[in-house]
Backbone as JSON Lines, residues from 0, in Angstrom:
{"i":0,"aa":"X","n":[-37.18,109.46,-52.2],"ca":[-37.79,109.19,-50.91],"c":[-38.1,110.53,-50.24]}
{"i":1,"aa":"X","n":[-39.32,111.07,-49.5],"ca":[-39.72,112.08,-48.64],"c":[-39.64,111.53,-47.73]}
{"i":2,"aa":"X","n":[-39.42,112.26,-46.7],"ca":[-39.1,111.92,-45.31],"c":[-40.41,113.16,-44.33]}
{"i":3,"aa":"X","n":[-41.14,112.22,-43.69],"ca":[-42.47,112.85,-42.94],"c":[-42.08,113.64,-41.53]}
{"i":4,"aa":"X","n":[-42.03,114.48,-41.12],"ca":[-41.86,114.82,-39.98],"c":[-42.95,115.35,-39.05]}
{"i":5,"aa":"X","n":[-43.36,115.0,-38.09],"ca":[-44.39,115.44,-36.83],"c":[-43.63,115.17,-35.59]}
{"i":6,"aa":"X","n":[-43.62,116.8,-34.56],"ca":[-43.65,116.62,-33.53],"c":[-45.31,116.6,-32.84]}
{"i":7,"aa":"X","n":[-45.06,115.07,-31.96],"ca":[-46.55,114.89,-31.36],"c":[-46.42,115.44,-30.05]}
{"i":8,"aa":"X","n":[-47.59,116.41,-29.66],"ca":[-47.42,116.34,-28.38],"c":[-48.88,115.76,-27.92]}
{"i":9,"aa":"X","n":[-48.58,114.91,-27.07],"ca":[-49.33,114.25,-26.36],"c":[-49.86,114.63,-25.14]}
{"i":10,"aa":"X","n":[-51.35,115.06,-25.39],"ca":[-51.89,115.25,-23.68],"c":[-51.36,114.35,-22.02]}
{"i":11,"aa":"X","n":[-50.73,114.93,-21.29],"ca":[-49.79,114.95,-20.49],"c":[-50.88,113.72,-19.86]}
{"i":12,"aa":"X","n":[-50.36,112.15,-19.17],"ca":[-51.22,111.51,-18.29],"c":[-51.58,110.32,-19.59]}
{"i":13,"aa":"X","n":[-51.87,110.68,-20.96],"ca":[-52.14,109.77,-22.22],"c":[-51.15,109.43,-23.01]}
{"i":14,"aa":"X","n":[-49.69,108.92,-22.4],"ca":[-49.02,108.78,-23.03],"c":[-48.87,106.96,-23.84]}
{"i":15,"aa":"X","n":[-49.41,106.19,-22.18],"ca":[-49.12,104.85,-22.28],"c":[-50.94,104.46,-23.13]}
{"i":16,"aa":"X","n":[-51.42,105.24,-23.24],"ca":[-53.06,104.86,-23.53],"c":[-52.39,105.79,-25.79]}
{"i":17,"aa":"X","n":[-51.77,106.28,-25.53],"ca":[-51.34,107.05,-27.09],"c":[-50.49,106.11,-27.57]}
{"i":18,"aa":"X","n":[-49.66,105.38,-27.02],"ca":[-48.53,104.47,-27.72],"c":[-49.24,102.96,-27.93]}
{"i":19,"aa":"X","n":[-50.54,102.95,-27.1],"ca":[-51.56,101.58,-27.56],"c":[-51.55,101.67,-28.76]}
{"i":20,"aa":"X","n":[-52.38,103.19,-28.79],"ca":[-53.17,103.22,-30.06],"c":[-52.47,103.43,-31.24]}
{"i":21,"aa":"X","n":[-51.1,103.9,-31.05],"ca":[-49.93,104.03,-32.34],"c":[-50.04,102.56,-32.48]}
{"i":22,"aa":"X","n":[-49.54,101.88,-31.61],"ca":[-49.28,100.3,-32.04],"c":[-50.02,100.19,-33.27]}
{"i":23,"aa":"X","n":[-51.81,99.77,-32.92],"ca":[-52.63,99.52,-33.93],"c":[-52.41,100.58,-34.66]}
{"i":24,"aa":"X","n":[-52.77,101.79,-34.86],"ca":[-52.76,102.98,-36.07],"c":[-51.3,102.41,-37.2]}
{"i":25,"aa":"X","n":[-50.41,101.67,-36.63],"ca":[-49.2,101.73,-37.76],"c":[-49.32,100.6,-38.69]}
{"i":26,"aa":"X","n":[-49.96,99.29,-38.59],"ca":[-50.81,98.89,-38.97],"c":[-51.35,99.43,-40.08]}
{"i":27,"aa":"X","n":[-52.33,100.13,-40.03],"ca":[-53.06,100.56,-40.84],"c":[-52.63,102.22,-42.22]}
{"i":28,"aa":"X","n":[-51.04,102.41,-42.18],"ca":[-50.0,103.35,-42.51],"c":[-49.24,102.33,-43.34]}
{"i":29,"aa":"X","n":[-48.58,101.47,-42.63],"ca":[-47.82,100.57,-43.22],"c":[-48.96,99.85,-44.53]}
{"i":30,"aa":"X","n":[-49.7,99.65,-45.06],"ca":[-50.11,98.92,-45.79],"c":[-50.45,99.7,-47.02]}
{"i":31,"aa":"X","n":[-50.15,100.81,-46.6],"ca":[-50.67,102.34,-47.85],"c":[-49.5,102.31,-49.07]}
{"i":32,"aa":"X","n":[-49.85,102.33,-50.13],"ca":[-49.03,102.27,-51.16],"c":[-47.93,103.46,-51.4]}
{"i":33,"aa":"X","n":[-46.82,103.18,-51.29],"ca":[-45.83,103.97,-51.58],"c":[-45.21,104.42,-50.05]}
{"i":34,"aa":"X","n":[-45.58,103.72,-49.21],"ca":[-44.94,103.57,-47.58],"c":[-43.93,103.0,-47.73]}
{"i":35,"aa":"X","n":[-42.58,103.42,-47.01],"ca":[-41.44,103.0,-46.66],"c":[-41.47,102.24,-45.56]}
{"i":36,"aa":"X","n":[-41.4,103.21,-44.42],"ca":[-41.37,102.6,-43.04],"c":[-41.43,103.83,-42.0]}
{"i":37,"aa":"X","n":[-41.9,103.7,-40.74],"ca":[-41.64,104.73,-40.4],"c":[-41.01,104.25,-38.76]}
{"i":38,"aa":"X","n":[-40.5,105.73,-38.14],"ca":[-40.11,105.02,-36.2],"c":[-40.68,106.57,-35.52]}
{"i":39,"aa":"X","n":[-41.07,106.06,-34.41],"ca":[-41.69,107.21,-33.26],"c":[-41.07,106.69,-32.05]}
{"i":40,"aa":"X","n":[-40.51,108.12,-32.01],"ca":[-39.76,108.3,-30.59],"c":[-39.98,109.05,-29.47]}
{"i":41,"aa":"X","n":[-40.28,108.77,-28.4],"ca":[-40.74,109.59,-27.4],"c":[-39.25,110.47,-26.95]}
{"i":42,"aa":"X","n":[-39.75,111.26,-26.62],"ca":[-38.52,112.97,-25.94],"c":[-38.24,111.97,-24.86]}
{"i":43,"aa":"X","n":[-36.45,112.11,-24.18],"ca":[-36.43,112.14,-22.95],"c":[-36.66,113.13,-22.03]}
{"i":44,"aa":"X","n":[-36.2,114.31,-22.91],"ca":[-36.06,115.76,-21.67],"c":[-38.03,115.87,-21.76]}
{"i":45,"aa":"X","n":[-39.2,115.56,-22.47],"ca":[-40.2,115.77,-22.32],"c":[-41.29,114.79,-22.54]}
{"i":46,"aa":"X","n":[-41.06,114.0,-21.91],"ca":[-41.38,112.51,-22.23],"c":[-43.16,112.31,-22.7]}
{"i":47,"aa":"X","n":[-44.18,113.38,-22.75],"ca":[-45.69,113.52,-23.62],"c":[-45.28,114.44,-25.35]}
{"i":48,"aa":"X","n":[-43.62,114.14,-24.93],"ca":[-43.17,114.3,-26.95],"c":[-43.17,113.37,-27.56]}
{"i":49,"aa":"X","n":[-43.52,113.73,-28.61],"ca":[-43.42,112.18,-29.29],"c":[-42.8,112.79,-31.24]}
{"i":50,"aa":"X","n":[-41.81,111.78,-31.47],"ca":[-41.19,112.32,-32.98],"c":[-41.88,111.34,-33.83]}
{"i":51,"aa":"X","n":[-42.48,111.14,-34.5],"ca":[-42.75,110.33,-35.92],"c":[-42.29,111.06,-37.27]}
{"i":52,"aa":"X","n":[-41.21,109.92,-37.46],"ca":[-40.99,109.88,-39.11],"c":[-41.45,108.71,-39.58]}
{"i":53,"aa":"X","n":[-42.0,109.37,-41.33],"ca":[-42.63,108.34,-42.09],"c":[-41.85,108.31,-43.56]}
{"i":54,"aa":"X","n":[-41.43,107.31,-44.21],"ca":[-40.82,107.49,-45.2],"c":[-41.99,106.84,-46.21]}
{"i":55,"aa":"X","n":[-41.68,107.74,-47.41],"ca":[-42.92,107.78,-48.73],"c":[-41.73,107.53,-49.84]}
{"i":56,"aa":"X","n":[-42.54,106.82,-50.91],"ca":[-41.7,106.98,-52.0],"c":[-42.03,108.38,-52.49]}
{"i":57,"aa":"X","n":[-43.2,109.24,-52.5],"ca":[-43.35,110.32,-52.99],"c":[-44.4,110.92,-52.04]}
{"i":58,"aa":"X","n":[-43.85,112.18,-51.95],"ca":[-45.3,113.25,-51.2],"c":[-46.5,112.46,-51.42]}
{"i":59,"aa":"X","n":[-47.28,112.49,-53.0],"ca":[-48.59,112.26,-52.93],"c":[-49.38,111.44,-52.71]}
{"i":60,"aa":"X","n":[-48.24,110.15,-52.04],"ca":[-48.3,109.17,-51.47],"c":[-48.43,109.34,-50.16]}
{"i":61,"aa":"X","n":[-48.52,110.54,-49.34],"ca":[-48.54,110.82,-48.18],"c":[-50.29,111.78,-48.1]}
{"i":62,"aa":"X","n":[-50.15,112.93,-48.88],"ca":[-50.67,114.23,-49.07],"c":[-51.97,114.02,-49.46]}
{"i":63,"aa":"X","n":[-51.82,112.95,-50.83],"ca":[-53.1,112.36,-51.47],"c":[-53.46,111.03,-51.3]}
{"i":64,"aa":"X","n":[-52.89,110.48,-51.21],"ca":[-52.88,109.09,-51.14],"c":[-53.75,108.69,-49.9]}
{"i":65,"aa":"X","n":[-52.71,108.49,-48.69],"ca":[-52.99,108.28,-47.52],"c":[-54.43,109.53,-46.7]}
{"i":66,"aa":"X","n":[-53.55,110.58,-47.1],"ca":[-54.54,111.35,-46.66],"c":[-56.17,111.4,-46.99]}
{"i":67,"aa":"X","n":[-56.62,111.28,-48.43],"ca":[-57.62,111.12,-48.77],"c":[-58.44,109.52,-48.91]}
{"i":68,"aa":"X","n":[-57.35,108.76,-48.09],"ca":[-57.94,107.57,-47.94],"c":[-58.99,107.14,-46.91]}
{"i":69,"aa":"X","n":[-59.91,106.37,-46.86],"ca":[-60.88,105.69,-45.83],"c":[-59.7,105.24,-44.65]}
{"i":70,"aa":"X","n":[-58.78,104.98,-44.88],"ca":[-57.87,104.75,-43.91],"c":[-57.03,105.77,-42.95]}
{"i":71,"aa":"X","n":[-57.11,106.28,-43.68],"ca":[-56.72,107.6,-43.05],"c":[-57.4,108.33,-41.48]}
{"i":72,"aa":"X","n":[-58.78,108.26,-42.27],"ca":[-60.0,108.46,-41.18],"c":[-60.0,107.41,-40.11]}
{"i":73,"aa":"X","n":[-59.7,105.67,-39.97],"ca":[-59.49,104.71,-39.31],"c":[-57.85,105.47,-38.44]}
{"i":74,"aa":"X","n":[-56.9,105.94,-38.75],"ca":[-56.29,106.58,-38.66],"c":[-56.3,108.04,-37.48]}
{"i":75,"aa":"X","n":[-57.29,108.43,-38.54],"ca":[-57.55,109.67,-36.99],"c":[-58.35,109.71,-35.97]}
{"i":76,"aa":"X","n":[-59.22,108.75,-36.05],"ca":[-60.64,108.15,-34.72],"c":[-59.48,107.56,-34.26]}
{"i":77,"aa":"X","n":[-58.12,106.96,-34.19],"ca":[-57.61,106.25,-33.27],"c":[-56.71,107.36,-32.72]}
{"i":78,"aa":"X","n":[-55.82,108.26,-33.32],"ca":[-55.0,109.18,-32.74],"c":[-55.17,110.17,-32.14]}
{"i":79,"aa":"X","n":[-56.24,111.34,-33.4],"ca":[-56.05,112.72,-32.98],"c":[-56.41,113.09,-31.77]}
{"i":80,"aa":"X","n":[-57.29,112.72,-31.25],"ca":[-57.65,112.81,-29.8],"c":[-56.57,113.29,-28.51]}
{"i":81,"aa":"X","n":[-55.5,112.45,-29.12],"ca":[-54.17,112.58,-28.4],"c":[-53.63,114.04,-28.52]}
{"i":82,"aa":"X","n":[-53.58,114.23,-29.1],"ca":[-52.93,116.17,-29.57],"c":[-53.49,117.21,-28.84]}
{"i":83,"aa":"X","n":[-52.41,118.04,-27.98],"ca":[-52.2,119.5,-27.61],"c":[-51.34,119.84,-27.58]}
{"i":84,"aa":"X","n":[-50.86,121.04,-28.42],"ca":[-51.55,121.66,-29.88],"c":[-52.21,120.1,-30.99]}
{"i":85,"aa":"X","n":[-52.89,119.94,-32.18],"ca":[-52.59,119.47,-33.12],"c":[-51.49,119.47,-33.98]}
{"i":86,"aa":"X","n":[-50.7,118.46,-34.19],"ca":[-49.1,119.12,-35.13],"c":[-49.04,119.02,-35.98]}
{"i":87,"aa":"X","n":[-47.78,120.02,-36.16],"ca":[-47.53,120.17,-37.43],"c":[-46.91,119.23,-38.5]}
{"i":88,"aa":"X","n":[-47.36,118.62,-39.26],"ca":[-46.39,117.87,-40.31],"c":[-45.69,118.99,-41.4]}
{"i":89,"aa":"X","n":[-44.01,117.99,-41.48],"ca":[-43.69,118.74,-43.02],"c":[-42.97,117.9,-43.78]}
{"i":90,"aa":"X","n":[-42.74,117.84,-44.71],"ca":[-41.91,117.12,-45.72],"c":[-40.8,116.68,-46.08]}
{"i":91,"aa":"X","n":[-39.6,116.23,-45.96],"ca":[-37.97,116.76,-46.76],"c":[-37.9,115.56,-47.49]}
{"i":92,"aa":"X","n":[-36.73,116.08,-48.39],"ca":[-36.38,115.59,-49.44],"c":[-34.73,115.48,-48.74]}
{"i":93,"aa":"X","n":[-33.65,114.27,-48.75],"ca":[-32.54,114.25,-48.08],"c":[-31.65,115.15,-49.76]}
{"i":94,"aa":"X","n":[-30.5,115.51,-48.7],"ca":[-29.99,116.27,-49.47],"c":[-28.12,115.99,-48.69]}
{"i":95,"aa":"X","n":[-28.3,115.05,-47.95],"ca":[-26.97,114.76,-47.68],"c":[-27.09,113.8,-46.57]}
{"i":96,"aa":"X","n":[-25.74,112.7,-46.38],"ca":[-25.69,111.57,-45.72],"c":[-24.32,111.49,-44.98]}
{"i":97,"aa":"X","n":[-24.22,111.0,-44.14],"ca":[-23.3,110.42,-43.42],"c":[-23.27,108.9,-42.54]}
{"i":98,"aa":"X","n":[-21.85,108.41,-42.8],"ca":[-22.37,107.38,-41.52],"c":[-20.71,106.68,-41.93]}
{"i":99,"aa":"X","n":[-20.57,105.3,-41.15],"ca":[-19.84,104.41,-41.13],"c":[-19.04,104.06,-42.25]}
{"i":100,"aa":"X","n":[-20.29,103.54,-43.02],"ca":[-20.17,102.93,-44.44],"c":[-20.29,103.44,-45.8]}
{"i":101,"aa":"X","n":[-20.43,105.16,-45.61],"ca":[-20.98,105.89,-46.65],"c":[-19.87,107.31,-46.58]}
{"i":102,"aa":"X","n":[-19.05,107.36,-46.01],"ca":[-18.39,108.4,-45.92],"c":[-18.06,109.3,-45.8]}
């Protein structure tokens, strides 16, 4: 599993008009082959932050896949607009766990 990381920052005033358009945009993510699932979280201390993780069974399922898809483009006519700066995405691979039930 890769694990997607983007901090969004969202033009300050477009936050409730940016979380519309995530609604529909996830939609159209979720149906891409080799999608896990993903969650976006808005900052409290900066509330036009926004965190999206996306889980892939593999990068090129993200990189090539999605990216070079017609969907993709359905994808960015609904989002990018939202971005100052544009962000950065990066990749990980888990490399250690914790919790309750896992030890």
């Amino acid at each position: 599993m890769i694990l997607e990381h983007a901090l969004l920052d969202v033009k300050s005033g477009r936050e409730q008009e940016f979380e519309a358009a995530f609604d529909r945009a996830k939609a159209i993510i979720s149906r891409m082959p080799g999608f896990g699932r993903l969650t976006l979280s808005r900052c409290i201390e900066g509330p036009s932050t926004y965190l999206l993780l996306v889980e892939w069974d593999r990068l090129e399922d993200h990189t090539e896949g999605f990216r070079g898809s017609a969907q993709y483009e359905q994808w960015r006519k609904l989002l990018h607009d939202f971005y100052d700066p544009f962000p950065t995405v990066q990749h990980f691979e888990e490399v250690g766990r914790a919790g309750p039930a896992l030890g």
